[in-house]
C-alpha positions in Angstrom: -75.9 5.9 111.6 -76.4 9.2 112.4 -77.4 10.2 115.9 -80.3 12.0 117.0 -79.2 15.4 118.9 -80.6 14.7 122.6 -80.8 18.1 124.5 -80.2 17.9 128.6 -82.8 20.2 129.5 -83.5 23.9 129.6 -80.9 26.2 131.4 -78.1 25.1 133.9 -79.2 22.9 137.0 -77.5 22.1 140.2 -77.2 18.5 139.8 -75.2 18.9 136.5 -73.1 21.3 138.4 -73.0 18.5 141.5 -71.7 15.8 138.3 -68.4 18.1 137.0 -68.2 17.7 141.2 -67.8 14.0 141.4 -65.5 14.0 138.6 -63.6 16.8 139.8 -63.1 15.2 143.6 -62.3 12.0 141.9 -59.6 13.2 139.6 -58.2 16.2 141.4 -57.1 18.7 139.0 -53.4 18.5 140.1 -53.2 14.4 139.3 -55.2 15.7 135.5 -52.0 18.2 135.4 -49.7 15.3 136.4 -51.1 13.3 134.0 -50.8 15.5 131.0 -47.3 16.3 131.6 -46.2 12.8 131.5 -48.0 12.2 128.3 -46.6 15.2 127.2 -49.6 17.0 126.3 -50.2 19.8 128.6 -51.3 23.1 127.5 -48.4 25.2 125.6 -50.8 28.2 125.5 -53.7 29.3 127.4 -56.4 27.5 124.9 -60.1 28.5 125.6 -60.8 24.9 126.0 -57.5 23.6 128.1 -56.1 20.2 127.9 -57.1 19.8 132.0 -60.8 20.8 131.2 -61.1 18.6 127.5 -60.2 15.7 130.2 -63.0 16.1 132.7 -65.2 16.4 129.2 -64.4 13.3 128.1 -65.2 11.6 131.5 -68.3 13.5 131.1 -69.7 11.9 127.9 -69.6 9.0 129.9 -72.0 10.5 132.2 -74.3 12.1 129.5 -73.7 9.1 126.5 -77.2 9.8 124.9 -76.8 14.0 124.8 -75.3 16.0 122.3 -71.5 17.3 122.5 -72.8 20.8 122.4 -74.9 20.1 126.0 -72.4 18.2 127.7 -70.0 20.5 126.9 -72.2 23.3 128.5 -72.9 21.2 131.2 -69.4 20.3 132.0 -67.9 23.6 132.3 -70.7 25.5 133.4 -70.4 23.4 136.1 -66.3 23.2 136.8 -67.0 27.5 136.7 -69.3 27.3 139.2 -67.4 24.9 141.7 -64.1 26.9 141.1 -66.3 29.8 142.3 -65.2 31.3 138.9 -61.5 30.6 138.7 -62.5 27.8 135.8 -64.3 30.5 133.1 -67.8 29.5 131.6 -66.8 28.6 128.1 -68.8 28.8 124.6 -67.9 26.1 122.2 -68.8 24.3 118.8 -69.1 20.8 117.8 -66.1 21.2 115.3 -64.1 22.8 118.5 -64.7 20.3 120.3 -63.6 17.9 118.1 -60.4 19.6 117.6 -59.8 19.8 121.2 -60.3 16.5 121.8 -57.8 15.3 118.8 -55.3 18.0 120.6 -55.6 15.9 123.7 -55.3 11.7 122.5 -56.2 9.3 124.2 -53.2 8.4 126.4 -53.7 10.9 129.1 -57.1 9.4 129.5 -55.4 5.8 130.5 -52.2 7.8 132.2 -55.1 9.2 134.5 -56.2 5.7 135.4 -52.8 4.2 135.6 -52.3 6.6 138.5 -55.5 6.7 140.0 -57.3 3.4 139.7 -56.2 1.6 142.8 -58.6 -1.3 145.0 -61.6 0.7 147.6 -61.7 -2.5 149.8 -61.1 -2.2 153.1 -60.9 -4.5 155.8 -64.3 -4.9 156.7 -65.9 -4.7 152.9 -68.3 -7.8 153.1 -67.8 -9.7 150.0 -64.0 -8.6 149.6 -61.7 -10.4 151.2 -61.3 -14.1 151.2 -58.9 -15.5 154.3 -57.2 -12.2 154.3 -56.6 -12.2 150.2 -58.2 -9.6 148.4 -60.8 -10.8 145.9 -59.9 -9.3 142.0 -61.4 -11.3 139.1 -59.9 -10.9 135.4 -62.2 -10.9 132.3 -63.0 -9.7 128.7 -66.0 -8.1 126.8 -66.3 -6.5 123.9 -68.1 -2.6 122.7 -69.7 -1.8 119.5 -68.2 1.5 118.2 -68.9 3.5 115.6 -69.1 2.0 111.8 -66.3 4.6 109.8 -64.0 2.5 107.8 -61.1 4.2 110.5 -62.8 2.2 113.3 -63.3 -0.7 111.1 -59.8 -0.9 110.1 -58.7 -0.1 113.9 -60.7 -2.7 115.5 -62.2 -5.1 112.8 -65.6 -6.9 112.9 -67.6 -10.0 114.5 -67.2 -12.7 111.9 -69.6 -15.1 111.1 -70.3 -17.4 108.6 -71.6 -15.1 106.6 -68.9 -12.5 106.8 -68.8 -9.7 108.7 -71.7 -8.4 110.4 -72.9 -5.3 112.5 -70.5 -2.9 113.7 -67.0 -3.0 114.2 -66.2 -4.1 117.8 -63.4 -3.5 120.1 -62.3 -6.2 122.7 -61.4 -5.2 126.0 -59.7 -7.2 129.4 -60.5 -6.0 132.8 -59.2 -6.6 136.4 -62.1 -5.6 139.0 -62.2 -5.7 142.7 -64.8 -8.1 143.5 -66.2 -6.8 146.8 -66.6 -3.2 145.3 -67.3 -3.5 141.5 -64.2 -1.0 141.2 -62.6 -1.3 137.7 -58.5 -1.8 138.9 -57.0 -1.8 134.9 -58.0 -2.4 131.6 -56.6 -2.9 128.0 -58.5 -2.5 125.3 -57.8 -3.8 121.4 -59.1 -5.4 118.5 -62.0 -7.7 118.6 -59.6 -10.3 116.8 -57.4 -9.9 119.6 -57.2 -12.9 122.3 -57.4 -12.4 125.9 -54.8 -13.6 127.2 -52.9 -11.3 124.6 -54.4 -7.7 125.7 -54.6 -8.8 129.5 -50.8 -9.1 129.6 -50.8 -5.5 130.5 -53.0 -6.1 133.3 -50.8 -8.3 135.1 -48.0 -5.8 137.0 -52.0 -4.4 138.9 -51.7 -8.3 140.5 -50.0 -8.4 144.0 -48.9 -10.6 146.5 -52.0 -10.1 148.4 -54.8 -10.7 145.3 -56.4 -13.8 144.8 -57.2 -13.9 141.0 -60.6 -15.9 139.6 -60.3 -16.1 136.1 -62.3 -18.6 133.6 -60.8 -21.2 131.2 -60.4 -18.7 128.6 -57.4 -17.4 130.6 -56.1 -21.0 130.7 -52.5 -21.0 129.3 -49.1 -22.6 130.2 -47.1 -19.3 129.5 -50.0 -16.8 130.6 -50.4 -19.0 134.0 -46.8 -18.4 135.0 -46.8 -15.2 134.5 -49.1 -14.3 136.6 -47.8 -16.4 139.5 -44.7 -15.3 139.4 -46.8 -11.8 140.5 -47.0 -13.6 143.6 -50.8 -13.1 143.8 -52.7 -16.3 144.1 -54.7 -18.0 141.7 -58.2 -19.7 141.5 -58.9 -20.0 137.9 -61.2 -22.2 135.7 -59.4 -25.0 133.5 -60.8 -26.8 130.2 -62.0 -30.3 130.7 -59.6 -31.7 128.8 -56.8 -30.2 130.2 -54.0 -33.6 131.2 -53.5 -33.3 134.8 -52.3 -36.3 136.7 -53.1 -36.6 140.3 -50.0 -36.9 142.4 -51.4 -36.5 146.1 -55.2 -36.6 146.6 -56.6 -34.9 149.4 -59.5 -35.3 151.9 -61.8 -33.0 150.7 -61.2 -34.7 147.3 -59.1 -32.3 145.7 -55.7 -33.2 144.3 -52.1 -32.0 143.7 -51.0 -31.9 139.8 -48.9 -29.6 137.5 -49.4 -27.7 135.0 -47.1 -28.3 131.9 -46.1 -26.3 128.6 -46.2 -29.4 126.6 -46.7 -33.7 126.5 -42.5 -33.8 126.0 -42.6 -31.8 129.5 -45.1 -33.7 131.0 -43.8 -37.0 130.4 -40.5 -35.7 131.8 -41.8 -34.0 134.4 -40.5 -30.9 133.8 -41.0 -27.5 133.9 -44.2 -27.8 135.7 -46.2 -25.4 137.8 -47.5 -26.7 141.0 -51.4 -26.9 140.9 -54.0 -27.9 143.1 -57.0 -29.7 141.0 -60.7 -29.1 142.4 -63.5 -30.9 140.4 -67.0 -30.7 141.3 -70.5 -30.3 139.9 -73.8 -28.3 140.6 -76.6 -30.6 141.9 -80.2 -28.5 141.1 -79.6 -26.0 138.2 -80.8 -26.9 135.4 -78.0 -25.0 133.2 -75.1 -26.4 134.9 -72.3 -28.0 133.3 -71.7 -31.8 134.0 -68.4 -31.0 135.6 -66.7 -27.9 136.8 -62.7 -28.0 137.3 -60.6 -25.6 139.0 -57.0 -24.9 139.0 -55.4 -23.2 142.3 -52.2 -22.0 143.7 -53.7 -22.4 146.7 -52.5 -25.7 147.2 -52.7 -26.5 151.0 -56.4 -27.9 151.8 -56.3 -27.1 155.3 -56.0 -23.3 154.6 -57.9 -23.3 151.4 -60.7 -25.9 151.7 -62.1 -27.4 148.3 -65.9 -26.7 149.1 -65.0 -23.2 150.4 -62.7 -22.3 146.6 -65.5 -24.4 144.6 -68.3 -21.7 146.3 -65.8 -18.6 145.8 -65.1 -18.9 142.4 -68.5 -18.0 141.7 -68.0 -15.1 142.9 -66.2 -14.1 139.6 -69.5 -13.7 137.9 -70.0 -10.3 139.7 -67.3 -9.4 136.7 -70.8 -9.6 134.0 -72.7 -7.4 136.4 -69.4 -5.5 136.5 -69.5 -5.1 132.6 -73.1 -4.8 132.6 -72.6 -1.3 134.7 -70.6 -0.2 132.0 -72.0 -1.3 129.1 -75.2 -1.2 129.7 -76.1 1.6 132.4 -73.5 3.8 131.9 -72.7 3.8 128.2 -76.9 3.1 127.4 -78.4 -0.2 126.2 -77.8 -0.9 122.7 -75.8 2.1 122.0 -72.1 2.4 120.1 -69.3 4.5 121.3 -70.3 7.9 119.2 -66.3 8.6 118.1 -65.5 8.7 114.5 -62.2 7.5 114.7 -60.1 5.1 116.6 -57.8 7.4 118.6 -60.7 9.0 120.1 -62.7 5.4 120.5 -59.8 4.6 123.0 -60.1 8.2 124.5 -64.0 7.4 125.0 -63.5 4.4 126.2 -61.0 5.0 129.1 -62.6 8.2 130.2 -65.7 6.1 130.5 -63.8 3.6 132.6 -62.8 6.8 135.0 -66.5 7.8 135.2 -67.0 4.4 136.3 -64.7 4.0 138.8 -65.6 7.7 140.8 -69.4 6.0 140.6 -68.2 2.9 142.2 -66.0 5.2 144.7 -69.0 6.8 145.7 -70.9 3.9 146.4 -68.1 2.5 148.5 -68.6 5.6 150.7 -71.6 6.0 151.1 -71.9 1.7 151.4 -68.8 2.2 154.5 -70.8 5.3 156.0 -73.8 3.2 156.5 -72.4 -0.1 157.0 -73.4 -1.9 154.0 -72.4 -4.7 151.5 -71.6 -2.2 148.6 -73.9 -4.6 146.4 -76.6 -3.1 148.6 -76.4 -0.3 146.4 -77.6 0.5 142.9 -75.4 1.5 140.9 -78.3 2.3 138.1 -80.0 4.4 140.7 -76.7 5.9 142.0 -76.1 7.3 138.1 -79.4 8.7 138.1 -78.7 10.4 140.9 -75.3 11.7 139.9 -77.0 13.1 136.5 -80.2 14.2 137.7 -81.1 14.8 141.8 -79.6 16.6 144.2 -76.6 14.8 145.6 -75.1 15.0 149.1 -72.7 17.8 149.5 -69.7 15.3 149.8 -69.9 15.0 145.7 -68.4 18.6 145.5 -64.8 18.8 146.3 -64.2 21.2 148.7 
């Protein structure tokens, strides 16, 4: 479906000059230039659009996802030549240009970019962060409608039903999020066919010793389990009810010590297991709640990991939906596809909209620590509105 071509506005204004200034002190240029070497696309000649510039356009798109190329484009480096003071030219460009420039560039720097500069914002005193000294990070999918070209279809694939397929092709995508700040730490992103524990495999070297992980029961895997304990980070994730778990210490607080085994042969024999600490519980009072909840820990000392205090954190991981909401919803736009035409630039699209995510959420942090807030204080909607369209504080231009 063709889009309609949505215009910014008449003639440059200072807050689109204020967004290439967000994106700009968020991804210096020098880490852009780091970035493009190791994929090995820097520059060879001096291009009128150069590979450093097509990067902060892509990010960009992310900011503008309902305006033309052309105007975000314009706005984009009008707005790099006016921070550089001139030392970045003002460029003139067209839609096929663009397109070309883009193709020059992939979409590997995009994710090289946030392999070296997605890290946690949490600091000590982030309320909502930390939980007995472990850093809260949560692990979940989604999944974004791009583009229907038979490219992307191919790429990606559909939603089945049955009926066939329906709507547009679809890309699946995992996610490891700070909790406390809303901050996007990694992502992988495939085909909608793909499963989750499959794509978030690449997610699991971001886990560290001092992480606890909340993940649902869709994450729920012998093999996928181990892995990422033997990251050392520790673990509060959902299990399926009919997961075999037999009870070999019960606890006070009525939790109880099992294992986790890769098969019945190995459970009978009691080997291979993985030391578990079993929490069941319901929710008394909401009308949608599941008979029984079950919860599978590392964690497995009660004293320093109480049942009623894990059973009331692991909701926590639903800040992950609002997480996705951000950036599928308020970021990208309600009910729109990702506008590429073809899959190497849907996965270019995709990761430079993860980037504009993250220097949103960075600015939120800041201003959230500046004035003592919980960073969930803060709206992100109005903080994007803001960023594309008001006057922001001085400290969004890098200096």
């Amino acid at each position: 479906m063709a889009r309609t071509k949505a215009l910014l506005g008449a003639g440059p204004r200072l807050s689109d000059y204020l967004s290439a200034g967000l994106l700009a002190r968020a991804y210096p240029r020098e880490l852009i230039e780091e970035a493009l070497a190791a994929s090995g696309k820097a520059s060879l000649r001096r291009r009128d659009f150069p590979a450093e510039t097509v990067a902060y356009y892509v990010m960009a798109l992310g900011l503008y996802s309902g305006a033309a190329y052309e105007e975000v484009f314009q706005c984009m480096t009008d707005g790099l030549a006016w921070l550089s003071q001139g030392v970045v030219p003002e460029l003139r460009i067209g839609k096929s240009g663009i397109s070309q420039a883009r193709t020059r560039l992939g979409w590997e720097v995009m994710r090289e970019i946030g392999l070296r500069r997605l890290r946690p914002l949490a600091g000590p005193d982030t309320p909502g962060a930390w939980y007995r000294g472990r850093r809260l990070v949560s692990l979940d999918g989604s999944c974004l409608e791009v583009a229907d070209e038979a490219g992307n279809a191919q790429a990606f694939g559909y939603p089945g039903t049955k009926h066939g397929e329906v709507g547009y092709p679809q890309a699946k995508f995992v996610a490891l999020v700070e909790t406390g700040t809303h901050a996007m730490l990694a992502v992988h992103l495939g085909r909608y066919g793909s499963g989750e524990t499959t794509l978030a495999q690449a997610l699991l070297p971001k886990l560290t010793p001092d992480m606890l992980c909340l993940a649902d029961r869709g994450f729920i895997s012998y093999d996928f389990f181990k892995q990422a304990r033997a990251t050392g980070a520790q673990l509060l994730w959902r299990g399926r009810k009919n997961l075999i778990l037999p009870a070999e210490k019960v606890f006070a607080d009525g939790s109880y010590l099992s294992a986790l085994y890769p098969d019945a042969k190995a459970r009978e024999a009691k080997r291979d297991g993985i030391p578990v600490r079993v929490i069941d519980y319901r929710i008394e009072g909401i009308e949608d709640a599941e008979p029984l909840y079950r919860l599978l820990t590392t964690l497995t000392d009660p004293k320093q990991a109480p049942a009623g205090e894990l059973a009331a954190l692991y909701h926590e991981r639903w800040e992950i939906e609002s997480i996705f909401d951000e950036f599928k919803t308020h970021l990208r736009g309600a009910k729109r596809v990702l506008r590429s035409k073809t899959p190497d630039l849907v996965r270019q699209e995709f990761y430079g909209l993860v980037l504009t995510h993250y220097a949103i959420r960075e600015l939120i942090h800041q201003a959230a620590l500046e004035r003592k807030l919980d960073p969930d204080r803060l709206s992100f909607t109005g903080t994007v509105q803001l960023v594309r369209r008001k006057l922001p504080q001085a400290g969004a231009i890098s200096p």
